[in-house]
RODO-2510 file (C-alpha; in nm, 4 decimals, decimal comma):
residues 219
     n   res          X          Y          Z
     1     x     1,4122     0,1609    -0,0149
     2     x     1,5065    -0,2078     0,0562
     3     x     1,7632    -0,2579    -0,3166
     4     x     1,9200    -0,6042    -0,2441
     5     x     1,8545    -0,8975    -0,0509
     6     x     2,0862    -1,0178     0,1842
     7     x     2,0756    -1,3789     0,1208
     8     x     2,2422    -1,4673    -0,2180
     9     x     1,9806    -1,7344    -0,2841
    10     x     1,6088    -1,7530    -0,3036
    11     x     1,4713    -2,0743    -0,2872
    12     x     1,1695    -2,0904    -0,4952
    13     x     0,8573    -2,2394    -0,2843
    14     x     1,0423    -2,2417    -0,0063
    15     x     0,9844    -2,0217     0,3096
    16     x     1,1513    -1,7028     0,3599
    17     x     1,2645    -1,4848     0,7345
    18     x     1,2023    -1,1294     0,6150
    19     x     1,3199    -0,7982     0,7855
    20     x     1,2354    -0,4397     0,7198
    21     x     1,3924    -0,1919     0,9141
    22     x     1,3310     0,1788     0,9177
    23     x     1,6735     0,3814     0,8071
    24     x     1,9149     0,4920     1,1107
    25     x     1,6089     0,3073     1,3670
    26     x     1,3571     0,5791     1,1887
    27     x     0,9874     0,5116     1,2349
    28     x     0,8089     0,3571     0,9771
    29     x     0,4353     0,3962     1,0991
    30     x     0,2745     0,6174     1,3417
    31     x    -0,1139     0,6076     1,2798
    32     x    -0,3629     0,3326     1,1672
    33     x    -0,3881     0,4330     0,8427
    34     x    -0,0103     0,4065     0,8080
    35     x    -0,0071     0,0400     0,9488
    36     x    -0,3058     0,0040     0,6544
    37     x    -0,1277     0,1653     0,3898
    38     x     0,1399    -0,0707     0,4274
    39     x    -0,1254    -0,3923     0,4046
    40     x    -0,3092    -0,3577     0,1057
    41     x     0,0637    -0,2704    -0,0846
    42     x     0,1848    -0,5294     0,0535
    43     x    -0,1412    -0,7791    -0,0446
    44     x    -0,1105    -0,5955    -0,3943
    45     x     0,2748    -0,7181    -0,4039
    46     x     0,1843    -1,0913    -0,3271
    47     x    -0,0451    -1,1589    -0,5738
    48     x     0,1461    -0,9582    -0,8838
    49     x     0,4620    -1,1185    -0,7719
    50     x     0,3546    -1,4873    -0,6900
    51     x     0,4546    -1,4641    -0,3258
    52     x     0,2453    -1,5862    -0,0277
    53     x     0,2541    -1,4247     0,3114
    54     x     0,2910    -1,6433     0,6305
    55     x     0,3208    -1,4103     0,8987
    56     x     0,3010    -1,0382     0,8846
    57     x     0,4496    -0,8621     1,2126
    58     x     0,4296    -0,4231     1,2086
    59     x     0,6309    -0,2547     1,5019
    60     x     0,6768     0,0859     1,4721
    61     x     1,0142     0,1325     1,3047
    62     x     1,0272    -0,2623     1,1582
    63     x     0,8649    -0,5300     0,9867
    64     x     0,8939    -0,8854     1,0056
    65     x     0,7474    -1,1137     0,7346
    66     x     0,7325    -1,4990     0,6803
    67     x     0,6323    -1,5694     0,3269
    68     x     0,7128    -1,8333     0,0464
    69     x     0,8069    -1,6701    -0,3113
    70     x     0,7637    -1,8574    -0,6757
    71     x     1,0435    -1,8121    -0,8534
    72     x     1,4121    -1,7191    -0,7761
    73     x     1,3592    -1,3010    -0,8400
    74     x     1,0277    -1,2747    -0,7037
    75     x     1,1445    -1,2081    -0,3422
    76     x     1,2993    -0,9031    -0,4245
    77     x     0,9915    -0,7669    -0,6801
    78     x     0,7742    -0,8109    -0,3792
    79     x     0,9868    -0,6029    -0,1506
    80     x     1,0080    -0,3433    -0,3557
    81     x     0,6803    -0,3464    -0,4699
    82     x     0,5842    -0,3005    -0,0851
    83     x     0,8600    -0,0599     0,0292
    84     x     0,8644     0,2141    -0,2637
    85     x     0,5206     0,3214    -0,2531
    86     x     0,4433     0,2797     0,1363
    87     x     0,7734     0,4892     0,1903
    88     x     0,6485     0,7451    -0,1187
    89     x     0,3582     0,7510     0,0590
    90     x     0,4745     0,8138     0,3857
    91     x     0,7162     1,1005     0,3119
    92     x     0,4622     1,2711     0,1304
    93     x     0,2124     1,2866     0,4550
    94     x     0,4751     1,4489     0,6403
    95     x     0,6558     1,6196     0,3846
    96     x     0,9540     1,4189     0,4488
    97     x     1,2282     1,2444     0,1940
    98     x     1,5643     1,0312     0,1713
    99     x     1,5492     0,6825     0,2137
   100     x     1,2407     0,5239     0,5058
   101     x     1,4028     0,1741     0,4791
   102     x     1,7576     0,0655     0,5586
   103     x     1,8973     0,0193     0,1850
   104     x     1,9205    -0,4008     0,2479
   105     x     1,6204    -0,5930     0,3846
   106     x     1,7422    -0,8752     0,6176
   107     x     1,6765    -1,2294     0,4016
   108     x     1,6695    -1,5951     0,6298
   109     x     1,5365    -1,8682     0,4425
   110     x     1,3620    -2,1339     0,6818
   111     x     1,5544    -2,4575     0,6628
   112     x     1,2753    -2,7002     0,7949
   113     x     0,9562    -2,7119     0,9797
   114     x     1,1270    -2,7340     1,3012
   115     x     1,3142    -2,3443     1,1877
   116     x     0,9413    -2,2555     1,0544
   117     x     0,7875    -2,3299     1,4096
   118     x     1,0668    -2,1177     1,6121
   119     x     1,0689    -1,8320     1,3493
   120     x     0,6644    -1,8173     1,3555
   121     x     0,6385    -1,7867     1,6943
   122     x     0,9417    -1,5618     1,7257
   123     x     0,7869    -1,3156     1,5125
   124     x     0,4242    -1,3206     1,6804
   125     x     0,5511    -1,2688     2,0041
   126     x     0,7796    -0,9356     1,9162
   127     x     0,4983    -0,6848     2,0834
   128     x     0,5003    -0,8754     2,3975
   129     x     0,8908    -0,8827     2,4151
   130     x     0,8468    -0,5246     2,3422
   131     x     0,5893    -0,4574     2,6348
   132     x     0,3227    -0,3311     2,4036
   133     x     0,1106    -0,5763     2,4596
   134     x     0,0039    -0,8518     2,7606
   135     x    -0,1581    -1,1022     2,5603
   136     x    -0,0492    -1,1151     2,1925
   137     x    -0,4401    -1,1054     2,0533
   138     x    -0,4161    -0,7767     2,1838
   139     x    -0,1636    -0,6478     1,9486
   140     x    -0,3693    -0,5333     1,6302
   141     x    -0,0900    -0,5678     1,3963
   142     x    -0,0037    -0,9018     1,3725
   143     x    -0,0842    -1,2055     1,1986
   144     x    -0,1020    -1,3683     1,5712
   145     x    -0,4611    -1,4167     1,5954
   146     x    -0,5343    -1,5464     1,2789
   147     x    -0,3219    -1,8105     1,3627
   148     x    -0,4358    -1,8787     1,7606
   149     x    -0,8216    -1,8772     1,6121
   150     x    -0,9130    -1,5503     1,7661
   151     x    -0,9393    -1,3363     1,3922
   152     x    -0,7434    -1,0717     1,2721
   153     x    -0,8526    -0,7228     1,3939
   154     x    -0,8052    -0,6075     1,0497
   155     x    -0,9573    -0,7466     0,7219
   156     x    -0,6457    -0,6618     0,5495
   157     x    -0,4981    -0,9284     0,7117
   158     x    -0,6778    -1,1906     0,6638
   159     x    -0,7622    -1,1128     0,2832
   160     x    -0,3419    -1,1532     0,3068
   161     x    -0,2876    -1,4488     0,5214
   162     x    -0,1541    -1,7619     0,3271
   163     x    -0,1219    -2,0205     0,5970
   164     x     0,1842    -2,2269     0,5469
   165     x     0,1759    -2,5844     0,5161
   166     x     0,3454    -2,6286     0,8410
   167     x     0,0663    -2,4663     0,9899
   168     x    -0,1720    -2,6161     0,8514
   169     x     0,0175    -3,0184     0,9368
   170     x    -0,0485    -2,8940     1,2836
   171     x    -0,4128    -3,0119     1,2820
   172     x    -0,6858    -3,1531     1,0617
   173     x    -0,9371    -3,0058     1,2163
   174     x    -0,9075    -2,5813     1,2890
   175     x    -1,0138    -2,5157     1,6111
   176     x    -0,7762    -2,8052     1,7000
   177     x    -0,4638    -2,6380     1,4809
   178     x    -0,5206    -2,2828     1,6358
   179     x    -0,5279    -2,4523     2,0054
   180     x    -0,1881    -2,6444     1,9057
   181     x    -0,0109    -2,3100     1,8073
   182     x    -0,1422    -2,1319     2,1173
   183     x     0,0240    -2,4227     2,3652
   184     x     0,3404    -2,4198     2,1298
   185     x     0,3048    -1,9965     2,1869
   186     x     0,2575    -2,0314     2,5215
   187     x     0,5244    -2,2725     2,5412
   188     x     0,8325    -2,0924     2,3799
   189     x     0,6822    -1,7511     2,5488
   190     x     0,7364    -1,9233     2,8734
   191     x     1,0749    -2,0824     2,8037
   192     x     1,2193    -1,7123     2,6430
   193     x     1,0672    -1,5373     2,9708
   194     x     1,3361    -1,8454     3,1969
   195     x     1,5710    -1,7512     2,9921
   196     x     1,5304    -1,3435     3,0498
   197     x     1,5314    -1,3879     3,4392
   198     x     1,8231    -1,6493     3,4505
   199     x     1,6378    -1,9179     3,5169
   200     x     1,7551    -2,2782     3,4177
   201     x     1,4681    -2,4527     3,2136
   202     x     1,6224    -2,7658     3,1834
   203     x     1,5418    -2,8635     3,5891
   204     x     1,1560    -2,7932     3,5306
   205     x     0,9051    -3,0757     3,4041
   206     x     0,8601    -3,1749     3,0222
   207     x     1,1411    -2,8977     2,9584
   208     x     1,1740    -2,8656     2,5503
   209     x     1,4393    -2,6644     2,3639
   210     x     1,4154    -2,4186     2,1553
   211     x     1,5893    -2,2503     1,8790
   212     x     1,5708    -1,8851     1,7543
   213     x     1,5539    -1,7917     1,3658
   214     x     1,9521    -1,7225     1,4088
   215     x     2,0478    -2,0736     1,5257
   216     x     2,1230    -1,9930     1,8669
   217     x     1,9394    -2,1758     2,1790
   218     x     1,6451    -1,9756     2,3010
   219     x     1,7270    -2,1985     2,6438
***
């Protein structure tokens, strides 16, 4: 069970980069109801602890959440609140115990929209990176389709889904907003595939850059 953040300071209503890992690369969720379990604690969490949820990303032995907490020790409330009973809950189904989480939860606060943008899309396109997926609607647990307009495949999510203010500056209207994440998707998807197969970017036309949650140049 996650015990301390990494980053030393929470930034009240600011954005937050989380990162659950399972312990030694164990897997955190191997059936549906698992994946659910983990949902509706972590839904519970966000409203007792006055933390909103961006972006919720389950792979099988990690999570990855965007969310904004209230005050300065709500981050860590939340966490636990998620990761003590979903990892209770897991060991008992199996009759399993020791710890399901590494002991510290990774902790990036998002610096600006531009940071917000790269980190969003980052995290949404971790099944395709992965190869589980073609097309990341396909993927069912992810908070990807809520925000490219297609609907989340699971009600959990969306009874979770806070959608940041960034996301929401993209667009007045919604059908317009979800189309301008989908081209900025499509767009970093494209430019992270260049940069896989050695390709140089910076030759082709309208050529952006690109930064991932860590800093470093995507391309």
């Amino acid at each position: 069970m996650p015990r301390k953040a990494r980053c030393l300071v929470v930034l009240p209503q600011h954005p937050h980069h989380i990162i659950l890992r399972g312990n030694n690369r164990r897997r955190i969720f191997s059936y549906g109801t698992e994946y659910r379990f983990f949902l509706s604690r972590l839904r519970r969490a966000s409203w007792q602890h006055g933390v909103s949820v961006h972006a919720a990303m389950q792979m099988s032995n990690h999570v990855h959440l965007i969310v904004t907490p209230s005050g300065h020790a709500s981050l860590a409330s939340f966490v636990r609140a998620t990761a003590q009973p979903y990892a209770q809950f897991r060991n008992a189904r199996r009759g399993g115990s020791g710890k399901l989480f590494e002991e510290r939860y990774k902790c990036i606060p998002i610096a600006n929209e531009e940071q917000m943008a790269v980190t969003m899309v980052y995290v949404e396109l971790n099944p395709v990176r992965a190869g589980l997926c073609e097309a990341a609607h396909e993927y069912r647990w992810s908070s990807y389709s809520l925000h490219a307009g297609f609907g989340a495949a699971d009600p959990l999510l969306t009874k979770l889904w806070t959608p940041s203010s960034w996301f929401l500056s993209l667009a007045g209207d919604p059908a317009e907003r979800c189309a301008a994440y989908r081209d900025l998707f499509e767009c970093y998807r494209a430019r992270d595939e260049w940069k896989e197969v050695g390709t140089d970017p910076a030759h082709q036309a309208n050529s952006r850059r690109f930064e991932r949650p860590d800093g470093v140049r995507a391309i």
